[in-house]
Structure formats: C-alpha cells, structure tokens
C-alpha positions in Angstrom: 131.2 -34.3 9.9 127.8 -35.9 11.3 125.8 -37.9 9.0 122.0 -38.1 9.5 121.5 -41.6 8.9 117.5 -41.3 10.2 116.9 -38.4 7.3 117.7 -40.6 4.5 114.6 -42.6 4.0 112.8 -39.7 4.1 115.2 -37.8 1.0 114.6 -41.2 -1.1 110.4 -41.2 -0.4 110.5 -37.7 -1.9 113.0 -38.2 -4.8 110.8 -41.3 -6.1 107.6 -39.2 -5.7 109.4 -36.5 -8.0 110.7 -39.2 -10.4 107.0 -40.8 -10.6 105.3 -37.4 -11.8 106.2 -37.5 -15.5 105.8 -34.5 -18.2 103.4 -31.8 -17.8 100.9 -32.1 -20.6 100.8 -29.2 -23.5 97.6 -26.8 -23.3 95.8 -26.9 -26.5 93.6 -23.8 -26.8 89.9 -24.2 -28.3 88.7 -21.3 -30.2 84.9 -20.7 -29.7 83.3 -20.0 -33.2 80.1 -19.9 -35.0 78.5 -22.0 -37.8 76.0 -23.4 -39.8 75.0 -26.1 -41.4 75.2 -26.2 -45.3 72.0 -26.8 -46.8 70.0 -26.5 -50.1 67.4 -23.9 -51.0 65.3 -24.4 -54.6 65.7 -21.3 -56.6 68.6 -19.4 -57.0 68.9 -16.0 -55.3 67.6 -13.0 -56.6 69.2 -10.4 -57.7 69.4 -6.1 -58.3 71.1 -3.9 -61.2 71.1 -0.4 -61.3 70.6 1.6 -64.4 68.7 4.6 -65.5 65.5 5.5 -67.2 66.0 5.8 -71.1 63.8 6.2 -74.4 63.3 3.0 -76.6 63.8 5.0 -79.6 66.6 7.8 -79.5 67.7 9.8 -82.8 71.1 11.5 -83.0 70.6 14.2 -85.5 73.0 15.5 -88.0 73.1 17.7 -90.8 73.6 16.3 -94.1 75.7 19.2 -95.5 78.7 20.1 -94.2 78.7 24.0 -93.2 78.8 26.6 -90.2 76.4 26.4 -87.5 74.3 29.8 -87.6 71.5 29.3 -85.4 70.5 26.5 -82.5 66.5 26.9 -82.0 66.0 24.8 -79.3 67.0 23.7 -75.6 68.3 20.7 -73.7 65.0 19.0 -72.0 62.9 21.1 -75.1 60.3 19.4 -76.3 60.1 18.7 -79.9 57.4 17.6 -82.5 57.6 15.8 -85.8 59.6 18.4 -88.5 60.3 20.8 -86.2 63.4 23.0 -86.9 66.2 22.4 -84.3 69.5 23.8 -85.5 70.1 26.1 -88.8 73.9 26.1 -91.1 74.6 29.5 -92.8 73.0 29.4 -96.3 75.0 31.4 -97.9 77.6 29.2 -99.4 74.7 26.7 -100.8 72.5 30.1 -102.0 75.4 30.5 -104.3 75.6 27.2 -105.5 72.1 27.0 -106.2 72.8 30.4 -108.2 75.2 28.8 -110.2 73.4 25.9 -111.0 70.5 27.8 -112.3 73.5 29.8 -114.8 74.7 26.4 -115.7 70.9 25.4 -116.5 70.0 28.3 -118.4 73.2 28.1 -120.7 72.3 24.2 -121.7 69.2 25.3 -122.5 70.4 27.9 -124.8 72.9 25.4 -125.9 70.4 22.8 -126.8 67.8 25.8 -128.7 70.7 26.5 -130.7 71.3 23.2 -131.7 67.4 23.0 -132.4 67.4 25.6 -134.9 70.9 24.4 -136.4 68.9 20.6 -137.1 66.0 22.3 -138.8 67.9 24.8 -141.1 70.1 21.4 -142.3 66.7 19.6 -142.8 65.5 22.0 -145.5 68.3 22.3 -146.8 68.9 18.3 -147.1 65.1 18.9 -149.0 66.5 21.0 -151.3 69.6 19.0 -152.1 71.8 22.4 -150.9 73.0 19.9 -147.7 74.2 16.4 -147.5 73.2 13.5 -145.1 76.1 13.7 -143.4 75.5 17.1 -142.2 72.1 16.5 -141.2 73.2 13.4 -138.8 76.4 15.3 -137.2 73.6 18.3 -136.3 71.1 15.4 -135.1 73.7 14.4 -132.6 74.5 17.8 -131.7 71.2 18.5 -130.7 71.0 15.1 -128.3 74.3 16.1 -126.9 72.7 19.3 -126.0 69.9 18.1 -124.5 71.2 15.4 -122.5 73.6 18.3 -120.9 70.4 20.2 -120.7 68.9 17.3 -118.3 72.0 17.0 -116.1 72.5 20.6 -115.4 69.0 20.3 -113.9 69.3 17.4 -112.1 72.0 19.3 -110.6 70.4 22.2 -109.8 67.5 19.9 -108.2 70.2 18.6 -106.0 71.6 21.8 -104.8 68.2 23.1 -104.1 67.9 20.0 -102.0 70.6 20.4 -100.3 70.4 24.0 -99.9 67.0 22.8 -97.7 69.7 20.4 -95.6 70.8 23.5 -94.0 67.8 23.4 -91.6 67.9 20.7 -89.2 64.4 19.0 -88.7 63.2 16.7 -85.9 62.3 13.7 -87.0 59.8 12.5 -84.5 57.9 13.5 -81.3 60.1 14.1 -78.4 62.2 15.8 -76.0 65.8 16.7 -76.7 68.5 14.9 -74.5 71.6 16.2 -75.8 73.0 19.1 -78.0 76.9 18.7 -79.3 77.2 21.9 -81.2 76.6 25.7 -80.8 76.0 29.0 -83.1 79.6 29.7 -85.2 80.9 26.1 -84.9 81.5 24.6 -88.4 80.3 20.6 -88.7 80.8 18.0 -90.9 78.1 16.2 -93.0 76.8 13.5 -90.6 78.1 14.8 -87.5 76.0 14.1 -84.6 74.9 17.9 -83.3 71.2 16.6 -81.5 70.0 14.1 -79.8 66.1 13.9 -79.6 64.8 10.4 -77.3 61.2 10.0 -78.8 58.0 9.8 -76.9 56.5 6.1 -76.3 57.9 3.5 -74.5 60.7 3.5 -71.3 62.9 1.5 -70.4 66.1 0.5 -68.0 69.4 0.2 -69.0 71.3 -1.9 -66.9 74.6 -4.6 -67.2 74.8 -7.7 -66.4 77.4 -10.1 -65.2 77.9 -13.4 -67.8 77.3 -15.8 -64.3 73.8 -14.1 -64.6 72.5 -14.1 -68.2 70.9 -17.9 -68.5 68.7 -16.4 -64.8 67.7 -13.3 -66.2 66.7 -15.0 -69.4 64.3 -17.4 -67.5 62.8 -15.1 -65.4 58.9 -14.1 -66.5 58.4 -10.5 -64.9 61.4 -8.0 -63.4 60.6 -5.8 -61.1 61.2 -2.0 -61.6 61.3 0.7 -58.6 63.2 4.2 -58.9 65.1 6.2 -56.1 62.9 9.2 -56.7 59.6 6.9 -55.4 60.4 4.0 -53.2 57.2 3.4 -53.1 56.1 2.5 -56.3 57.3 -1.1 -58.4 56.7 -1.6 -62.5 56.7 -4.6 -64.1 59.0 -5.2 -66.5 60.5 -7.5 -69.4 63.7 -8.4 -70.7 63.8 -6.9 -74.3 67.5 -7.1 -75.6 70.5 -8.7 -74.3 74.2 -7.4 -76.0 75.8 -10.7 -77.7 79.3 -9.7 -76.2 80.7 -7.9 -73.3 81.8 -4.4 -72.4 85.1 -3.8 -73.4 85.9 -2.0 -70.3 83.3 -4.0 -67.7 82.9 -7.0 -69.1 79.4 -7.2 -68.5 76.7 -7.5 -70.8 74.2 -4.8 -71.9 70.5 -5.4 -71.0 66.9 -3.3 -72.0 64.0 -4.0 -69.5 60.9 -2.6 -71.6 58.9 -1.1 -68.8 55.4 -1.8 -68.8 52.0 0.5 -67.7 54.4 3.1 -66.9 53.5 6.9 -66.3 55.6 9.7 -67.8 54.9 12.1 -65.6 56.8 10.0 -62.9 59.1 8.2 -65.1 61.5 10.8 -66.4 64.8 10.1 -68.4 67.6 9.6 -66.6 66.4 8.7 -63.1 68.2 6.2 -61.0 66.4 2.7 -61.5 66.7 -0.5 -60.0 65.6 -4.0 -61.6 65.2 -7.0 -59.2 65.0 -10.5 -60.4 63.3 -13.1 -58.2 64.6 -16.3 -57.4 64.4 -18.6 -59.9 62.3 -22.1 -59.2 63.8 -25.5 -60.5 67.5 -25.2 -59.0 69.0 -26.4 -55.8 71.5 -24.1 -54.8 73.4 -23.7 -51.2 74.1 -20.4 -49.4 76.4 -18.9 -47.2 76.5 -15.6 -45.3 79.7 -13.8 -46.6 81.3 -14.0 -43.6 82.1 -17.1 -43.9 84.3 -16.3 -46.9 88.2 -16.5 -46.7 90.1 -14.5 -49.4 93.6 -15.7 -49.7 96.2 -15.3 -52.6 92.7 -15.2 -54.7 91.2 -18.1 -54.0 87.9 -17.9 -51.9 87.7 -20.6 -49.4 85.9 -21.2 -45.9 86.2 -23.2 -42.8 84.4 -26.7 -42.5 84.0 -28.3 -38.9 84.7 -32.1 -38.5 82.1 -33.1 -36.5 83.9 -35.6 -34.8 87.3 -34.5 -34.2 85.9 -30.5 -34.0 88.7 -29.7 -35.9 88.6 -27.0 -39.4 90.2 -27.2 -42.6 90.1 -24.9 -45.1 88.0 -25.3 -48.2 88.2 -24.1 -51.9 84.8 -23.1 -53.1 83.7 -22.0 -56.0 81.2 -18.4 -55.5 77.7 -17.1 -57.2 76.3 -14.3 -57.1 75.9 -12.3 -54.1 72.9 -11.1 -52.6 72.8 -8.9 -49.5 74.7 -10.6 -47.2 75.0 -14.1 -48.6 76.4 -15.1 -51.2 75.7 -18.5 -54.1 78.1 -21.3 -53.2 78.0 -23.5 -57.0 81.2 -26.1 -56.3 82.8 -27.2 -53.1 80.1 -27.4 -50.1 78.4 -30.1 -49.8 74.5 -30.4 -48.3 75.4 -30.6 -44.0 78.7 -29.5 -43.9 79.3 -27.5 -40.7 80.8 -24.0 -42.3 82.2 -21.7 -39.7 80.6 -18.2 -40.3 82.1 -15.9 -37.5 85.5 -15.9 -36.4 87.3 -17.2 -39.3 90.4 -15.2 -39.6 91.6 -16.1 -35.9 91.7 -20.1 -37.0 94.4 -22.5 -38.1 94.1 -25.8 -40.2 93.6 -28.5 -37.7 92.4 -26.4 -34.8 90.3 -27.6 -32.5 86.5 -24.9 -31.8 83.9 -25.2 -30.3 80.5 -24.1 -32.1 78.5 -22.1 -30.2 75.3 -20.6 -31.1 74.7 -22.9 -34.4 71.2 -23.2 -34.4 70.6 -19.9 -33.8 73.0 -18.9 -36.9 71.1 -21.2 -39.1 67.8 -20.0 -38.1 68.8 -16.3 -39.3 70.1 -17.7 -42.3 67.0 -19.4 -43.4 65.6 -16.2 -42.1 67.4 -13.9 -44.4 66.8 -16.4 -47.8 63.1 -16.0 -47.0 63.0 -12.4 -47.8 
C-alpha cells in the first residue's frame, strides 16, 4: 500500500482551519412590538352609568283593611289626580260591622237612660227619707258606668265607619300609575302594596356606582344627562342621594341624579338613560390603552421596556376605572416607563423587542384622552 506523502500537508492545512472555527453562535429572536410612553394627564377620566328615568316621589298604595279586592278602576300608565279612587275591597263584611256597631250604640244608650231614670227615682226618694245614701251613690255609679259604655260603643262605631271608608282606595297625589300588584277577586292584607302611583314633578336617573368612583362623583359640579330615545339632546344634572352601603347582590352603590329643566313630554319613566361625569381637575393620573393589560392567575400586569437592554419584564399594577378603551393606572407605572401596548401575549420575561411605531401609539393615546 502507497502512501501519499505530498497529500499530507494539505489534510493538516484543512484540519487546523476546521479546528480554528469555534461554536456557532445561538439565534436570539427579537419580537417587534408597540409601546408608549407612560405619562401623566390632570384630571381623572370620565366616566358613564346607565340607568333609567324615574319619579322623585313614588307612593306604593295599600289598603288599610284587610278584605277582597272587588273592583280595580284604573290602568297601568293611567293618569291619576289627588283623591282619586283606584282600587275598591267588597264592603260587605265592614257594612255589617258598621251595622253592629250602631246595635251595640243604641243598646248603651238605652242602658245609660235607664240608669238615668233609676238615679232620679232614688233622689226623691233619699228626699223623702223612703231611700238611704247608700242607694243613691251605688245608682250614681250605675249611671257613669253606663255612660262611659255609652261613649265607647261610639267611638267604635266611628271607627268602623272609618274603616268601612278604607275599602276605597284613594290616590294620594297627582300622577301616573306605574304598577298594579292586585286584580278583581284577590283577597289582600291590610298594608299590602296593590298600586304604585310615581307623582308628577321632578325626574330623575337611577343609576349604581362602583365604591372606586364615589369620592369623583361627589366632586363633580354638573353630570351630564342624554337618553337612547334622543341622542341628540344632553340635561344637566345633580347628584341628589348617594346609598351609605352597597348592593347586596352588585356591590355598588345607589345614586339619584335630580334632572334639571327637563321636559315631560320627552322625558318619560322608564327610558334608558345615561349619566357622564367629566374629568375631574386637581389629580394627576396615568393611562393606558387596555391592550396593554396582562390578566394572569388574577393579577393585572403589563410589559415595561428597558430602554437600554430592550428587554420586558412583567409588572403588577394596580387598575382604575375604565373608560373606552383605556383604562386608570393608580399604583405601579411610573411617569416614562416604556409600556408595551400591542403584542403582549407573544412575549417572555427577558426578551429582547424592538418598538416600532411608538410615537405614533402615543400620539393616538393623547389623542383619545382629549375627547
């Protein structure tokens, strides 16, 4: 067997230029993202709750007898004036009581005549020494028995009559009638709540509110009040009452916004309302656009940018309220922090991105908290 001396300088030059080339390097990948820069705004952002049109004043109406229904005189969405009947109970059970009460009156009265007639036979008698003193006092007492009995039976007949009157159900303002609970042959209880009559006169919203929003809607001077039905058309209004405690269901509180200069002929109970609050003066706040929110295991949290490594980590912050499409950021972001608002559920702590269209981003974004 031959050996090539002359080949191996050339085999040695090519296993020293293999040895020389070292690892390949790893590929690290760059994720292109967008962002904006963290910065403070005065005011806090405004805000909208829904509710509906309702009467300041609204009577539910009961009878204050028990008895059977026997008549309903009036409709829902009828209009009703002071006094007017709305509902009537069968009078017949309290026609006899009111009949028995006058028997009961006119035997005390015979009662107390008798004893009358009884104290002035024993007085001329006393006179004549054919009665004693004793006799006289037991008959005087008799007699004041009689017509203390006397007095009661009519003050019970008086309060039969009176209640015979409870069978007619009365409105006891001007209004409309928003509810009816009871029909003709259904038997109710005294104080049971058969009508529902909202009075004329003032409007105003209903609405709920969150407890991160009651010291803002406390401060603000004038609400504004627009309703589905006309788009067109604002109200002012003014906070009137605030519930001391929550919902026990939403956990929100109760609000009335008094509506002012309003016209009922467009304002009707029950329409679909809406009350925005301006922004508040006096409060530096930061926003964010809510895509820059990351929701995980219940903690919110977003992406800041190092600017000098251009590498994210993930951030706990604590939220506000929402408005549109950005949302209150009250703990976590400081003023300049890069925050990564598209493309955040592609990253990875310590990534490396690359920020592209920032200025732009933060021109909408200062766009959309001028509205």
């Amino acid at each position: 067997m031959r050996i090539h001396w002359a080949a191996l300088p050339l085999a040695g030059v090519i296993l020293l230029s293999a040895c020389s080339r070292g690892e390949p390097q790893a590929y690290e990948e760059v994720r292109p993202v967008r962002a904006i820069a963290a910065g403070r705004q005065a005011g806090s952002v405004g805000a909208s709750y829904s509710g509906e049109i309702v009467a300041r004043y609204e009577s539910r109406l009961g009878f204050r007898t028990a008895g059977k229904v026997a008549e309903r005189l009036v409709e829902l969405g009828s209009t009703v004036k002071r006094g007017q009947p709305l509902m009537r109970l069968d009078p017949q059970q309290e026609a006899l009581h009111v009949a028995g009460a006058d028997a009961e009156v006119d035997a005390a009265r015979s009662r107390a005549a008798q004893a009358r007639i009884d104290l002035q036979r024993t007085e001329q008698l006393l006179a004549r020494q054919f009665a004693s003193r004793a006799e006289f006092d037991q008959n005087k007492l008799a007699l004041d028995q009689a017509e203390s009995q006397l007095r009661a039976a009519i003050a019970q007949r008086d309060a039969l009559v009176n209640q015979r009157g409870y069978t007619v159900l009365s409105s006891d303002r001007d209004g409309v009638v928003t509810a009816i609970a009871a029909e003709a042959g259904q038997v109710v209880a005294a104080g049971q709540t058969v009508v529902t009559v909202a009075a004329d006169g003032e409007r105003e919203v209903a609405i709920s509110i969150p407890e991160s929003r009651i010291d803002e809607l406390r401060r603000v001077q004038a609400l504004k009040v627009s309703v589905w039905a006309h788009p067109d058309r604002q109200w002012t209004g003014v906070l009137r009452e605030l519930a001391p405690d929550t919902d026990n269901v939403t956990r929100t509180y109760s609000a009335r916004i008094t509506i002012r200069d309003f016209d009922p002929t467009v304002l009707r109970l029950g329409m679909t309302a809406s009350v925005f609050a301006p922004d508040i003066e006096g409060t530096s706040t930061i926003r964010v656009p809510l895509t820059a929110i990351v929701d995980q295991q219940g903690k919110r949290q977003v992406w800041v940018v190092d600017p000098k490594t251009s590498r994210v980590a993930l951030r706990e912050v604590k939220l506000g309220s929402p408005q549109d499409d950005t949302v209150l950021v009250a703990a976590g972001l400081a003023e300049g922090e890069m925050v990564v608002t598209a493309g955040v559920h592609m990253l990875q702590p310590g990534q490396r991105v690359k920020v592209a269209g920032a200025q732009q981003a933060a021109s909408e974004t200062d766009a959309g908290g001028a509205k």
